[in-house]
N, C-alpha and C positions, 0 to 999 in steps of 0.2 A: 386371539388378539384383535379380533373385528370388533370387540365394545370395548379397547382401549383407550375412549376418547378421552383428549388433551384441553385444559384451558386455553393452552397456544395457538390454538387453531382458529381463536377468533383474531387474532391477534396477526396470523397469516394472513386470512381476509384482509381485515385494513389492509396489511401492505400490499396485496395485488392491487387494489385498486384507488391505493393512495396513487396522487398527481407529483408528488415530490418523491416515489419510489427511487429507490438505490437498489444496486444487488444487496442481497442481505448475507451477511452469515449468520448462523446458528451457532453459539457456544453453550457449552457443558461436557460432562463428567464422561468419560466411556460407560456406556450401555444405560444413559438414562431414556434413550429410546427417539434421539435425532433423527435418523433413519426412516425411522416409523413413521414416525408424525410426517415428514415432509412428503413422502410417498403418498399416504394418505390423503392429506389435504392435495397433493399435484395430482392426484387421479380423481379425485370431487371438483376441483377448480377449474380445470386444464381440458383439455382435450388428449393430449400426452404429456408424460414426464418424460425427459432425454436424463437418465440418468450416468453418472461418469462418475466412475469409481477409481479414486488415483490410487489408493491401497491395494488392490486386486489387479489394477491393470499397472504397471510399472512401463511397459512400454509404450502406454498412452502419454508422458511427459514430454515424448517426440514434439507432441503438438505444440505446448511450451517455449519450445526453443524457439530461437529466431524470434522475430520480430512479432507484437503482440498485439496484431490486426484482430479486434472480437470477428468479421465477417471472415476472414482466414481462418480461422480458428472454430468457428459455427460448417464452417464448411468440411474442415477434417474432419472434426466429430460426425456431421452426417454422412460419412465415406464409415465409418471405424462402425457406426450405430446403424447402417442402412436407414436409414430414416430422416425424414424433414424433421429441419428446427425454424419453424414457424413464430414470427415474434408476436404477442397476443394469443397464443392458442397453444403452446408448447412449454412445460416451465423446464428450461435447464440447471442440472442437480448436479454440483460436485460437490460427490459425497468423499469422506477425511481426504478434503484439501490439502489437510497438513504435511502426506506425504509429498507432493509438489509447490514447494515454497511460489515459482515462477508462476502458477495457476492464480494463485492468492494475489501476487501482482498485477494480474491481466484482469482481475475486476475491475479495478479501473476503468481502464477502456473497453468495460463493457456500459459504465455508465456513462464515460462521454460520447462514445458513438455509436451505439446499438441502444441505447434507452429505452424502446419498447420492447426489448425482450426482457420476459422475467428471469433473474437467473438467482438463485438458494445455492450458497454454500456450506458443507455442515463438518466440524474434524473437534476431535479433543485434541490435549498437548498444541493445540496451535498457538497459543504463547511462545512458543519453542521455535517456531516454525517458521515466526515472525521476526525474527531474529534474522533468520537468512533471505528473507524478502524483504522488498520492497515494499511497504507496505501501505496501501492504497486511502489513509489518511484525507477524510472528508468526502468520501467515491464509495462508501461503502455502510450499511445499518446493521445493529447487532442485536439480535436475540437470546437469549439465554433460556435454556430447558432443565429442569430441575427433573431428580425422579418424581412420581406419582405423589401426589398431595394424598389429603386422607377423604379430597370429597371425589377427586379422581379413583380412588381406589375403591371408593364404593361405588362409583359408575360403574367401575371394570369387575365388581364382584357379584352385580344384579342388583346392587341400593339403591336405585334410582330416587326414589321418595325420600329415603333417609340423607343422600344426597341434595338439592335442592332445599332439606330444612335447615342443611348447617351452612347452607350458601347464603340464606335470608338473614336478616340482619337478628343476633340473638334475643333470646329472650325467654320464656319458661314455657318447658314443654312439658308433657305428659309422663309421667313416671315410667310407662313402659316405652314410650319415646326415649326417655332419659336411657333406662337400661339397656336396649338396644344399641345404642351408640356408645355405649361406654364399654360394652361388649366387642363391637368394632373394631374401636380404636385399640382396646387391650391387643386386640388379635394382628392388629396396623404395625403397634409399636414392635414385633416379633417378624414380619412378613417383611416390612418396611417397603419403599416406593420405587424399589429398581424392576423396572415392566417382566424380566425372566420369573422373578420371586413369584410377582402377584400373578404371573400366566401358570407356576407351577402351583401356588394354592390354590385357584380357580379350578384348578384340571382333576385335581386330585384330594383337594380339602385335606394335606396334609403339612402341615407347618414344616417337620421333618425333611419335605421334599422341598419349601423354600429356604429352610435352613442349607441344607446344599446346594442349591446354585447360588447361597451367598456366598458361600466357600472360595466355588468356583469364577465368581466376579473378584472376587478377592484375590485370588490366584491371577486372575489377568491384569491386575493392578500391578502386583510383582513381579509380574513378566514386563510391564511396561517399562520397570524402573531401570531395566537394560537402557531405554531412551534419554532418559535423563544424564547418562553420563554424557561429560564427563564432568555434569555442573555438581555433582552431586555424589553420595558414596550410597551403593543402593541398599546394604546393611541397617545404614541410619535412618533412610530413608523407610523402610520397615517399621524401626525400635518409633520412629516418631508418628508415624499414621497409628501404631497399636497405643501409643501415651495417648495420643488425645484422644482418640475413642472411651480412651479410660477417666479421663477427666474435664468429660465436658462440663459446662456451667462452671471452671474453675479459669483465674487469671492463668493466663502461660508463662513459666519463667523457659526460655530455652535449657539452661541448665539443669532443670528438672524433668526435661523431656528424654532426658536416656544416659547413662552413663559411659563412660568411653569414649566421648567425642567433642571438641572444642565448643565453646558459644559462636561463633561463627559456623560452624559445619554446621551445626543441628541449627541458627536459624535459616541459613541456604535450603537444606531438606526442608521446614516448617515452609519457608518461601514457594516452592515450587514445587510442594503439595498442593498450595492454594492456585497455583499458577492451574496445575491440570483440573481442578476442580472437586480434589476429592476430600480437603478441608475448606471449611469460611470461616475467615478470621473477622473477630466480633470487635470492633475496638470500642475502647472508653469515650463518652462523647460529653462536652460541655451543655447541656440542654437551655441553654438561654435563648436560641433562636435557631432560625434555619439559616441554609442545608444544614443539617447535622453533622457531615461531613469533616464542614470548614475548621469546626472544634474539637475533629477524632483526633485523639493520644495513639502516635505510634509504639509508641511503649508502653501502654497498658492495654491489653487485650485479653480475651479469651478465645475460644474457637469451638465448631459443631465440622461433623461430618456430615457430609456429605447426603447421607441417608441413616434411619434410624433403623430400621436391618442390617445394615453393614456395621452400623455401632456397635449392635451388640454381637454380632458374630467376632468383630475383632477386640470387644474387651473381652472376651472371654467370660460372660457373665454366667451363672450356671442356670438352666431356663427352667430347671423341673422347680426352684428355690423360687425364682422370683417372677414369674409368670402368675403363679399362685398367691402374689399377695392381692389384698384386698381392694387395694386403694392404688389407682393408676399415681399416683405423686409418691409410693413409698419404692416402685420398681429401681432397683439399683440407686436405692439414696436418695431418688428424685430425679438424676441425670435424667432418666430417657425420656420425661416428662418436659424435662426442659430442653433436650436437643428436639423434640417434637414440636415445641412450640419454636424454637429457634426456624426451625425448617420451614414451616407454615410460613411464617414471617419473612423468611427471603423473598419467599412470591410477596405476600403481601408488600411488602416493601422496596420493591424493584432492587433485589441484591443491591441494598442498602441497609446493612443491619447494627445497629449498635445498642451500648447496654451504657448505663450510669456506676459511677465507681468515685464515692470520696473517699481521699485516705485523709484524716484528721490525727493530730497529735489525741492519743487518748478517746478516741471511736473512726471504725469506719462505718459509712456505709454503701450499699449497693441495691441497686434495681435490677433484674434480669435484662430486659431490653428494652428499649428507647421505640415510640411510635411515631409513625408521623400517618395523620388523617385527615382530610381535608383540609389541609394546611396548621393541623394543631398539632402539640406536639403532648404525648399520653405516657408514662411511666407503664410498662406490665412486668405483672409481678406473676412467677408459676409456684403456686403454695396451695400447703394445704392449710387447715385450719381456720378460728374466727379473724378478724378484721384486725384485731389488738396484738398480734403479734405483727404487725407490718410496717413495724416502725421505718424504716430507709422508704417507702413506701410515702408513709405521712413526712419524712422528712424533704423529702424532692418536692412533693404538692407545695409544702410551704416556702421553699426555698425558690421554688420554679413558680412565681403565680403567675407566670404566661398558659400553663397548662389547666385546662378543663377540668380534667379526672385521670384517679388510676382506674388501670383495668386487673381484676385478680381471676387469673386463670386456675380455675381449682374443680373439684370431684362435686361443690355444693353447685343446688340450682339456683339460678339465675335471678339476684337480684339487686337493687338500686340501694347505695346508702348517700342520701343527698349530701346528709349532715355532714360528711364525712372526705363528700367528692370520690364515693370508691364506687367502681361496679363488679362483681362479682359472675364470672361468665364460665360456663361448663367447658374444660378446655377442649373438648369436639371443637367449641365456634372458634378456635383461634385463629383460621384465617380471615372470616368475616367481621370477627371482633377489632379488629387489628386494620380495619380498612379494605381487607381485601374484596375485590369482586373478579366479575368475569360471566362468562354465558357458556351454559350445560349443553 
């Protein structure tokens, strides 16, 4: 886990020694690797980490009670920790908050009267949690941690070089270049970006062995959904994490997501899957201008998981069938192709993800996902094939002329059709293609 390195970690930086610093929380999915990362960076940044674990320690909430002084409260913990909490030289960690809603409270006043102490809060299910708190509204900054991206995962597998080429801004590489990375990624879309998976491929060089602790994260998902009640029926809440795994890149209808259960029940379950973070839901967006946001359709949507590991462990895909096809866009239909690039593009696009969807009397059409880059906004499209089947494609360019170009994320190399306003990009570049950056 020591060459685990994260994008976030620059991103850490800044906030220590941003001048408008707040306590931060950290949100995401269980076991995308919150823990990890912050540890990591408080023992490179810091002199010590005070770490406080409200899940493990239950009798630590004592502290909580009463009155929610941060120097009272810095003071118990260094009785409970034997140890100085030094503001500037110590980063204080409370790590799943969620289980002490009052803790979530008391950041507040840590940034109105303790301000130079740094303090990282990190929990899944905190949605949930927030409900029974008070909740610290303009007092507090958010992060979000995604699993392992795919340039992340080549840091963490010894790619180091192949890494940094798909960070660079695309463009045509070398055939055995090409190959290598396409080989990768095959091996990416099967391992997928949850830090156990990619620690047990790394250890072992057996796919088999991340196949099961996807199992096993999966299995902890289901034990979770004990938590959810009583918003929820944990049953459904099953049947609908296994639907969309199965129809990513497809609109949602709720009532196509499982049978046996009302439209209301299964969109409460679709609801607060997205709440713990183990689906994103993609809405339809008007692309006339920015935010994108402002124009998202709450009733037209699609959604990706979480992680593309987890996808396919829970559609149930059969892996000796389609591991073996030839062309990363033909794996499972194309799904995983496109929950791949869906993923990539939530970092890229600061969990801001949307896609185009016209329904017309007599055509519809549709774009995978919606870009925004330097304040333009880009049409991508995940296909295979020549340029001429991309009609919805051509149709958005012409309907949208605020936008530059499409981008076609596809299996061909890398190149420019002016005439056409298309660019053609190996979908490896999908995060750099798509705007994204960051520092290795």
């Amino acid at each position: 886990m020591s060459t685990m390195k994260r994008l976030i970690e620059q991103d850490l930086e800044n906030w220590k020694n941003s001048r408008r610093r707040k306590p931060l929380i950290l949100r995401g999915a269980r076991q995308v690797g919150k823990t990890y990362s912050i540890t990591r960076f408080g023992e490179r940044a810091f002199d010590e980490v005070a770490t406080i674990d409200l899940e493990r320690n239950p009798e630590w909430h004592r502290v909580f009670e009463g009155d929610l002084n941060p120097k009272r409260i810095t003071g118990d913990l260094e009785v409970l920790l034997n140890r100085k909490i030094v503001p500037g030289k110590t980063l204080l960690f409370f790590d799943e908050i969620q289980a002490c809603p009052r803790a979530i409270t008391a950041l507040r006043y840590f940034y109105e009267e303790l301000p130079d102490l740094h303090v990282i809060a990190a929990g899944s299910l905190l949605e949930f949690a927030m409900k029974e708190a008070s909740f610290p509204v303009g007092r507090v900054q958010f992060m979000h941690l995604s699993p392992l991206s795919f340039v992340e995962y080549l840091m963490a597998t010894g790619r180091n070089a192949a890494a940094h080429t798909i960070m660079a801004p695309p463009g045509r590489l070398a055939d055995s270049i090409d190959d290598l990375l396409c080989k990768e990624l095959r091996r990416y879309f099967f391992v997928g970006g949850m830090p156990e998976c990619v620690m047990a491929y790394t250890a072992t060089g057996s796919l088999r062995e991340s196949f099961e602790v996807q199992a096993e994260i999966c299995e902890t998902y289901r034990m979770d959904f004990a938590k959810y009640a009583p918003r929820a029926n944990r049953l459904c809440l099953n049947a609908v994490l296994t639907s969309v795994a199965r129809t990513v890149g497809r609109q949602i209808k709720y009532s196509r997501l499982a049978d046996g259960y009302s439209n209301p029940t299964l969109k409460k379950a679709f609801e607060l899957l997205c709440l713990a973070g183990l689906i994103n839901k993609v809405p339809s967006t008007d692309p006339s201008g920015l935010p994108l946001g402002s124009a998202a359709s709450p009733k037209i949507f699609k959604a990706l998981m979480v992680d593309v590991g987890l996808m396919r462990y829970l559609s149930g895909m059969p892996v000796d069938v389609e591991y073996d096809q030839t062309d990363l866009l033909d794996i499972y239909r194309g799904a995983m192709a496109e929950q791949f690039v869906g993923q990539e593009m939530v970092l890229s696009q600061n969990n801001e993800l949307y896609y185009w969807s016209r329904r017309a009397k007599g055509s519809s059409a549709e774009v995978d996902y919606v870009s925004v880059h330097a304040g333009k906004i880009y049409p991508v499209e995940v296909k295979s094939g020549p340029a001429g089947r991309l009609k919805s494609l051509h149709l958005f360019l012409k309907q949208y002329r605020n936008s530059p170009g499409g981008i076609v994320l596809s299996m061909q190399p890398y190149s420019e059709l002016q005439k056409q306003k298309l660019t053609f990009v190996p979908l490896y570049f999908a995060f750099s293609a798509t705007g994204g950056t960051g520092t290795l």
